[in-house]
C-alpha positions in Angstrom: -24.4 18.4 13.1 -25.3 15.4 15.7 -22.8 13.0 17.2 -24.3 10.3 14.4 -23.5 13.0 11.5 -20.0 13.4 12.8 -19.5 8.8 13.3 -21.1 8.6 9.5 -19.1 11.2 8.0 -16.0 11.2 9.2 -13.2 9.8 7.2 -10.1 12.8 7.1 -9.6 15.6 8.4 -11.6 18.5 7.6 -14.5 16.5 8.4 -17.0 18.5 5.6 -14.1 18.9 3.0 -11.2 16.3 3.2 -8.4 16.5 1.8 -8.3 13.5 -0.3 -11.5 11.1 -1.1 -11.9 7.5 -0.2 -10.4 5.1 -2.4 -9.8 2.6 -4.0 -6.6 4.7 -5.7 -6.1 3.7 -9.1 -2.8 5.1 -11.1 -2.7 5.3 -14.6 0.7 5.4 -16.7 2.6 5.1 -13.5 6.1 5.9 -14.1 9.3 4.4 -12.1 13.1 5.0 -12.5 14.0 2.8 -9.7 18.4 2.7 -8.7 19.1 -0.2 -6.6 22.6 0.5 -5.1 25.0 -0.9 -2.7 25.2 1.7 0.5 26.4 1.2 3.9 25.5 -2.3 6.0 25.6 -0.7 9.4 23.6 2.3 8.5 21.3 0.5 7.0 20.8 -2.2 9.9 20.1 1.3 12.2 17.5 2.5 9.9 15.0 -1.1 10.0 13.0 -1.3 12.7 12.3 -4.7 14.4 11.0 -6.8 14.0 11.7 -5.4 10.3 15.3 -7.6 9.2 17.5 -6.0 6.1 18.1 -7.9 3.0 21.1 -8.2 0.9 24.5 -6.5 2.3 23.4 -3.1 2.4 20.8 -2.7 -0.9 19.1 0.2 -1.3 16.6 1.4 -4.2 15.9 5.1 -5.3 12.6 5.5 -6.5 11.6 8.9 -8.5 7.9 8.3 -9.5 5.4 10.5 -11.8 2.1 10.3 -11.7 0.0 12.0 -14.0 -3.0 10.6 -13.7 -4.4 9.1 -10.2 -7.3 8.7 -8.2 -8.0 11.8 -6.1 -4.3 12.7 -5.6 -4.0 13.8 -9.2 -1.0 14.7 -10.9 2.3 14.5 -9.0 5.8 13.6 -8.5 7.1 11.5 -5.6 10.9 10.0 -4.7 12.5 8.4 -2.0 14.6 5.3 -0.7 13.3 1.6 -0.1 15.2 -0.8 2.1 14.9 -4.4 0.8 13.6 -6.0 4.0 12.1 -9.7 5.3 9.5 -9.9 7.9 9.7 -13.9 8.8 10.0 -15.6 5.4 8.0 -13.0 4.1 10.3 -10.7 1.6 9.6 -6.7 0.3 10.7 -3.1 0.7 10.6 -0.6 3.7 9.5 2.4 3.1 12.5 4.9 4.7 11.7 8.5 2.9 9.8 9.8 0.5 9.6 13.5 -0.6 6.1 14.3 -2.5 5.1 18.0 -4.5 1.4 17.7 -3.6 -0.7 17.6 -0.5 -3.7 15.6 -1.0 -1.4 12.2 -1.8 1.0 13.6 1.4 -1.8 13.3 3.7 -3.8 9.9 2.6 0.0 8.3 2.5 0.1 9.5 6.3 -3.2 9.1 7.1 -4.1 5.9 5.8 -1.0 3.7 5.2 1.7 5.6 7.3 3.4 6.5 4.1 6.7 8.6 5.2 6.1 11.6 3.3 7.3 15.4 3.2 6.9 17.7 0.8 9.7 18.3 -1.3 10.0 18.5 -5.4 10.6 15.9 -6.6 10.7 15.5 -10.8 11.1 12.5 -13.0 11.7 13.3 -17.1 13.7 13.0 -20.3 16.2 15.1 -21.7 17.5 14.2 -24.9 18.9 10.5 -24.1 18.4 10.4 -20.6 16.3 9.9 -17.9 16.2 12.0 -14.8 14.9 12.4 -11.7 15.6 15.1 -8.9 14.7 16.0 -5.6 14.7 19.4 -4.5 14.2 20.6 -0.4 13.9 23.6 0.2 15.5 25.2 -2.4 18.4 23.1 -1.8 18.8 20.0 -4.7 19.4 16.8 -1.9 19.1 14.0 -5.2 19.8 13.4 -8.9 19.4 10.2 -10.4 20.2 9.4 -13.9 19.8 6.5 -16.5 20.3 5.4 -20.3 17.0 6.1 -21.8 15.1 2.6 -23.1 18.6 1.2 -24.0 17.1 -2.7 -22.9 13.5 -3.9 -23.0 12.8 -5.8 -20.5 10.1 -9.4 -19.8 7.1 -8.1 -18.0 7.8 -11.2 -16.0 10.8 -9.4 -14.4 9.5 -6.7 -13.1 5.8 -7.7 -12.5 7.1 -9.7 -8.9 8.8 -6.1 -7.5 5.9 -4.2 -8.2 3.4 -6.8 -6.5 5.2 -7.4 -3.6 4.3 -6.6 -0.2 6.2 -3.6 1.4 5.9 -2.2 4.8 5.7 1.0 6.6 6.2 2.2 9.9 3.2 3.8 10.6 2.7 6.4 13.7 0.1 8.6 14.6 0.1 10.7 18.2 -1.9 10.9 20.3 -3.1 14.9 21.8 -0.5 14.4 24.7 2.2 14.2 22.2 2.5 10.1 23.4 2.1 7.6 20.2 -1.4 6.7 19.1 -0.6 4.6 16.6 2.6 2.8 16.1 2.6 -0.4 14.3 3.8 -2.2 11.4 1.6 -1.7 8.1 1.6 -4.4 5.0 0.5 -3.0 1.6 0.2 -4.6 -1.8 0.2 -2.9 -5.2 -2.8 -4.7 -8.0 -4.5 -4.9 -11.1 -0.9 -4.5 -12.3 -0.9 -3.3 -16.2 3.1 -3.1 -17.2 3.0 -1.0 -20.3 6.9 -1.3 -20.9 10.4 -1.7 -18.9 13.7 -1.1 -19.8 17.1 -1.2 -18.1 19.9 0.9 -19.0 23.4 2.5 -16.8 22.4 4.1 -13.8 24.4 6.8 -11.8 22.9 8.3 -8.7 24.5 11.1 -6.5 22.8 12.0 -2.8 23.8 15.3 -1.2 23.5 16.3 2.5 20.5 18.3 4.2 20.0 18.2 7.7 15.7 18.2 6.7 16.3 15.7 3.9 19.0 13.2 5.2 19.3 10.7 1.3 23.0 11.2 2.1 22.8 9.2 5.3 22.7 6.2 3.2 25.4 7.0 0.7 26.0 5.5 -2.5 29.0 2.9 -2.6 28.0 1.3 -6.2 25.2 1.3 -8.1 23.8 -2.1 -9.2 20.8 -1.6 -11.8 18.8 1.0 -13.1 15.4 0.1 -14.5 12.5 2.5 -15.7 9.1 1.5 -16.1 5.5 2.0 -16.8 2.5 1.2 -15.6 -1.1 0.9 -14.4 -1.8 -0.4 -10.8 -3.9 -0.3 -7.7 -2.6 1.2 -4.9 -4.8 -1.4 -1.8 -4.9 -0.4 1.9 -2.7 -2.1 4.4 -3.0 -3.9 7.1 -1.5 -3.8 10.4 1.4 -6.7 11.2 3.2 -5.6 14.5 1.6 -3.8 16.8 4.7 -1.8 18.8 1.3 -0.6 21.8 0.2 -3.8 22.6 
C-alpha cells in the first residue's frame, strides 16, 4: 500500500477494517430517561473546565439511553451525567461521564467528538410500572435510576429545545510522547429531530461509590424532574471552540 493509499483511506484505526464507518449517524427510536437533580455547587464548579461556566446552583442530569437501532454502532445502551453549562451567552450540557456496553460507538465517541466514554453496562427498561435504568462497572452496580412509567404526556415543544441544543465536550487525544495532541473544546448539535412521545413522571436516583466509576462524586441532594422520551435524531459532528494548544 503507497503513502497515497494510506492519505485516501485512512479514517479510524485499523486502517483496512475500522472500527466504526463514516457517518452521518442516524438513531432510530432513541430512548432517554433523563433525572435532572440538584448535587453539590462546589463539586460541580471543580468538574467544568474553562472557559466552560456551570449553570443553575449545582444541576445535574442522568442520562440512561438505549439504542436499538443506529448507524454503524448498532444496538446499545449508554448512561452518564451532563452538567448544564454556558459558553458566553451560548447555553447546553457538558458531557462529564458516560459508561457505554459496545465498542464500535466507544471509539467514534472518542475518536471523532471526544465523547467521554468507558465501557460499563449500562441498561434502560420497564418492569411492570416503572422505568429503569442501571449502570453496572465491573461487576460492581455504581447507578440506578428510576421513574413513574408514562404517568404525564408531555408537548413536543418541551422537550424538542433540550434535545437540539448544543453540548460540549472536552476532547483530548495524546500525542506518542504521552504529551496532549489534542485538547480543545468540541460543540455538537443533535438533528432531524423526530420526538415520537415524552412523558414526565417521579423520579428517584441513587449513585454509589467506585473508585473506576466516580457518579458518586456528584451526589444526589434532590431530584427535580424525571422525564422519558423517544425519538429519532441525527447525531452531526462537532466543531472545535477553544483550542487549550494554541
Amino acid at each position: 500500500m503507497n503513502e497515497d493509499e494510506v492519505r485516501q483511506r485512512a479514517f479510524a484505526v485499523p486502517l483496512t477494517n475500522p472500527a466504526y464507518p463514516p457517518g452521518p449517524y442516524r438513531f432510530h427510536d432513541r430512548e432517554y430517561l433523563t433525572i435532572t437533580y440538584r448535587s453539590d455547587p462546589e463539586m460541580v464548579h471543580k468538574l467544568v473546565p474553562e472557559p466552560l461556566q456551570p449553570d443553575g446552583d449545582g444541576l445535574v442530569k442522568f442520562e440512561f439511553m438505549r439504542m436499538p437501532d443506529s448507524t454503524g454502532f448498532g444496538n446499545y445502551c449508554e448512561a452518564g451525567q451532563v452538567i448544564p453549562v454556558h459558553l458566553g451567552d451560548q447555553h447546553g450540557g457538558y458531557q462529564y461521564a458516560m459508561y457505554v456496553n459496545d465498542l464500535a460507538p466507544i471509539a467514534g465517541g472518542r475518536e471523532l467528538w471526544g465523547f467521554p466514554k468507558k465501557m460499563g453496562e449500562p441498561l434502560l427498561h420497564v418492569v411492570k410500572d416503572a422505568l429503569i435504568g442501571t449502570i453496572d462497572y465491573n461487576g460492581i452496580r455504581v447507578a440506578i435510576g428510576t421513574m413513574g412509567y408514562k404517568h404525564k404526556t408531555l408537548k413536543t415543544e418541551e422537550v424538542q429545545d433540550s434535545l437540539a441544543g448544543p453540548n460540549f465536550l472536552l476532547k483530548i487525544i495524546p500525542h506518542v510522547d504521552g504529551t496532549p495532541r489534542i485538547c480543545e473544546i468540541v460543540r455538537y448539535h443533535q438533528s432531524g429531530l423526530n420526538i415520537k412521545g415524552a412523558w414526565s413522571g417521579p423520579g428517584a436516583l441513587e449513585l454509589f461509590a467506585h473508585a473506576l466509576a466516580p457518579v458518586g462524586q456528584l451526589p444526589v441532594h434532590e431530584v427535580v424532574s424525571a422525564v422519558h422520551i423517544l425519538t429519532d435524531l441525527t447525531l452531526d459532528l462537532g466543531e472545535v471552540v477553544h483550542d487549550y494548544l494554541e
